[in-house]
C-alpha positions as CSV (number, residue, x, y, z in Angstrom):
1,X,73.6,133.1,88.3
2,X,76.0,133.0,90.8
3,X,79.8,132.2,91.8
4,X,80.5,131.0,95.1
5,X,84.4,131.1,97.0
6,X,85.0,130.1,100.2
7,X,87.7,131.6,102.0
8,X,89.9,131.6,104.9
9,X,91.4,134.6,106.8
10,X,93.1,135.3,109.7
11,X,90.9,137.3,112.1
12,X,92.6,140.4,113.2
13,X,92.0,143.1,116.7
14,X,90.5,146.1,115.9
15,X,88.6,148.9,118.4
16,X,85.5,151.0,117.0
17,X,84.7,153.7,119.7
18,X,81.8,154.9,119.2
19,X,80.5,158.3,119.6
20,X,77.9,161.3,118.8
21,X,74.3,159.4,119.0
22,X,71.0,160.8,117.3
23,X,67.7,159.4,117.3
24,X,65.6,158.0,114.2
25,X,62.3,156.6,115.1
26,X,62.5,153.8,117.0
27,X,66.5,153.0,116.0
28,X,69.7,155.0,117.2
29,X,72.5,155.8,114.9
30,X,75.8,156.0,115.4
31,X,79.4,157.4,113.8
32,X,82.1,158.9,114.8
33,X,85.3,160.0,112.5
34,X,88.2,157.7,114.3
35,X,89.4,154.9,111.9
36,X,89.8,151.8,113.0
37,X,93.2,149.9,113.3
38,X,92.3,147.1,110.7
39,X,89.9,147.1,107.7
40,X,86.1,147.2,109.6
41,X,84.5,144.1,110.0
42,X,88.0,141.8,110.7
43,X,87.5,141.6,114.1
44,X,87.8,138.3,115.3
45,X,84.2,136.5,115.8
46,X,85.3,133.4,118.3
47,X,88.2,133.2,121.2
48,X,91.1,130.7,121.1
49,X,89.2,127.4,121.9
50,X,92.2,126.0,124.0
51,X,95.3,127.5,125.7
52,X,98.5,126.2,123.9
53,X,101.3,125.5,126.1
54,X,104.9,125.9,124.3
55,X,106.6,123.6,127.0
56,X,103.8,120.9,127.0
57,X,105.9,118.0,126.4
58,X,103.6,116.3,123.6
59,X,104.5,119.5,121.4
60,X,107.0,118.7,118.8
61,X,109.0,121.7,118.2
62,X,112.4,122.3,116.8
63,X,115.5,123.3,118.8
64,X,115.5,126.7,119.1
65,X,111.6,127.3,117.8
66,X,109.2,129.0,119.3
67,X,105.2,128.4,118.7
68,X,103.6,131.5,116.4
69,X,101.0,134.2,117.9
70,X,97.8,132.4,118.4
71,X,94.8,133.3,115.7
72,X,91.8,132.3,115.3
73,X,90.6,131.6,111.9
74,X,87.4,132.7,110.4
75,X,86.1,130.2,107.5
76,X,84.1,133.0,105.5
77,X,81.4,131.8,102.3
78,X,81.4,134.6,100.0
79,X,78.4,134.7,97.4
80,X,78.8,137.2,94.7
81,X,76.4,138.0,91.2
82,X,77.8,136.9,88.0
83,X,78.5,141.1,87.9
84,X,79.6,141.4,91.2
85,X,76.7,144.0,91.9
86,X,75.5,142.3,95.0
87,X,78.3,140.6,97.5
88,X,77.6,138.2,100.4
89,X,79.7,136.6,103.1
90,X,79.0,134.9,105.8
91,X,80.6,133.8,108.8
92,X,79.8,131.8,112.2
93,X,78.6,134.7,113.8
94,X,78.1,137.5,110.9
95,X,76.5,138.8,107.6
96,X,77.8,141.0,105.4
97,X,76.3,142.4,102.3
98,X,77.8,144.6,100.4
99,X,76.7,146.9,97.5
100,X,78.0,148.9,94.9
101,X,77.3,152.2,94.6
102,X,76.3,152.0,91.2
103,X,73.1,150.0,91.7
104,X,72.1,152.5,93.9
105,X,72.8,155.9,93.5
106,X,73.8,158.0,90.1
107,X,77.9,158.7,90.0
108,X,78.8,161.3,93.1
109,X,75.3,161.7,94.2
110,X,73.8,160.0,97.5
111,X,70.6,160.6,96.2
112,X,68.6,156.6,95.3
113,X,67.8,155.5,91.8
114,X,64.5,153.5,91.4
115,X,65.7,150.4,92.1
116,X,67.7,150.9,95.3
117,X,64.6,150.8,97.9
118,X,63.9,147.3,96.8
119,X,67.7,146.3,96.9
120,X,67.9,147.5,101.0
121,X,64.5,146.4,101.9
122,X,65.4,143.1,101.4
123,X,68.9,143.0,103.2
124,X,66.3,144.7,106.1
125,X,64.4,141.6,106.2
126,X,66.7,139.2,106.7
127,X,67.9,141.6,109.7
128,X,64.7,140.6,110.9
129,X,64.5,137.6,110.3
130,X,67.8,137.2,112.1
131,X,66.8,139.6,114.8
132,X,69.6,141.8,114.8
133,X,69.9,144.2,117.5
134,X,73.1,146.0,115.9
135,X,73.9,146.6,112.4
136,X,76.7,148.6,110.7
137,X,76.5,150.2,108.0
138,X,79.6,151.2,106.3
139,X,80.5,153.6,102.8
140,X,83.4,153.3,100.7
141,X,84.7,155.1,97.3
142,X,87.6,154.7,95.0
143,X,90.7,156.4,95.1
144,X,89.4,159.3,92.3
145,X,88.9,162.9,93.4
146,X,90.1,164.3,96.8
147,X,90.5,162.1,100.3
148,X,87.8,164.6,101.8
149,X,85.0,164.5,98.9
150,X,85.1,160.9,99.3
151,X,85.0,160.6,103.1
152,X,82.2,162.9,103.0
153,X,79.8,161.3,100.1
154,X,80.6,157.8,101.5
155,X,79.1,158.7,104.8
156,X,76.2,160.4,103.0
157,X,75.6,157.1,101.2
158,X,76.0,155.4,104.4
159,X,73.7,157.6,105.9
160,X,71.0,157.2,103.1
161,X,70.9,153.4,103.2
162,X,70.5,153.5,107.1
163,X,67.5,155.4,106.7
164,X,66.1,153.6,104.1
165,X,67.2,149.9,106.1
166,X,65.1,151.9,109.6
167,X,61.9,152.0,107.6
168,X,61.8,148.3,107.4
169,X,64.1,146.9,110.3
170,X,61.3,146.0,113.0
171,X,63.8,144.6,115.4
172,X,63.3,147.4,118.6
173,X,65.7,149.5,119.6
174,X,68.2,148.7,117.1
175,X,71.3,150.5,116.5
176,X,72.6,151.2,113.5
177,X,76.7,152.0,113.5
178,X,77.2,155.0,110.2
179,X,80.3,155.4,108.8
180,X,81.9,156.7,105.8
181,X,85.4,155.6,104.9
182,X,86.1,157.6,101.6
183,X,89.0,155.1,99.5
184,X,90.1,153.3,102.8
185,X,90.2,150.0,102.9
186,X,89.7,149.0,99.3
187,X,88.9,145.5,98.0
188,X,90.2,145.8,94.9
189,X,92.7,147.4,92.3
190,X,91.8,150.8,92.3
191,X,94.3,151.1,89.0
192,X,91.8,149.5,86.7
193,X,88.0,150.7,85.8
194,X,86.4,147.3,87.1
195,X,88.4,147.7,90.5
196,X,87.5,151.4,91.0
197,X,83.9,149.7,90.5
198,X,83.8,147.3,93.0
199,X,85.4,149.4,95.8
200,X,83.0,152.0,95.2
201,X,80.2,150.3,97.7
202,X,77.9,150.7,100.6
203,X,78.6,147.5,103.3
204,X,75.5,146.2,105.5
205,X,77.0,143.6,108.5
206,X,75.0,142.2,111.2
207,X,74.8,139.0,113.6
208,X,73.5,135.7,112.6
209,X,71.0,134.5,115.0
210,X,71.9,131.1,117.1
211,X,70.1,128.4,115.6
């Protein structure tokens, strides 16, 4: 059973510089340890369709107004289990699915319970089946314990669920962006149990194909 939202949010700028490359089979991984800007995975997916002119005459604006920043606006379709375990939302031009850490790894460990191979082999299919050439893979913890254990076991779940995704993505030379984030960027209230539980995750994005 499921709940569905949809949402709308204002697309924001943010830069990912990349950096420090290994090789894993026939993928490439990357992460560096330079935040972004903006929470990852806000950057805008489309350009302004039209230049807006504040002096056209057909614009109706107030003595003294000015017209606002342009933005585009992202219409998002967010699919999440009745126990918010498994998260999905989709835009024009992305996926994102997100997972907590609980269904896949024992509390501060980075090691996989039984049922996490099946869990990312299936989000590595449909990165086939939607050909994705790049794919980000992001880790996030609550706010408990210190900045640093959580930056560091975040990446290392990061790390684990790219290596797990490479054994099944077929899509050649992909490359996998690896990041751990520690309690940055939270998604929910990190004052309560059931928040602490949902910001706790591991993030899988990647481009829909054109259809």
């Amino acid at each position: 059973m499921t709940t569905r939202h949809r949402v709308s949010a204002a697309t924001a700028v943010a830069g990912l510089v990349i950096a420090g490359a290994h090789i894993l089979g026939a993928t490439t991984a990357y992460a560096d340890d330079i935040k972004p800007s903006v929470p990852p995975g806000t950057e805008p997916s489309a350009a302004a369709p039209v230049a807006i002119d504040s002096n056209a005459p057909g614009l109706k604006i107030p003595q003294g107004g000015t017209l606002a920043p342009v933005k585009v606006l992202d219409i998002a379709e967010v699919v999440e289990d009745l126990g918010g375990e498994q998260r999905r939302q989709e835009t024009n031009q992305t996926v994102m699915m997100a997972l907590q850490a609980e269904v896949l790894f024992p509390e501060d460990s980075a090691v996989f319970n039984a049922q996490a191979a099946a869990r990312i082999q299936a989000i590595a299919q449909e990165i086939n089946q939607q050909k994705a050439t790049r794919v980000r893979v992001f880790g996030f913890t609550d706010d408990q314990g210190t900045y640093e254990h959580g930056k560091e076991l975040s990446k290392q779940r990061a790390d684990a669920v790219q290596a797990e995704l490479a054994k099944t993505v077929t899509s050649p030379g992909v490359i996998f962006d690896v990041r751990g984030y520690s309690e940055d960027y939270p998604i929910a209230d990190n004052g309560t149990e059931e928040g602490r539980k949902k910001n706790r995750r591991v993030e899988v994005t990647f481009p829909r194909s054109e259809k």
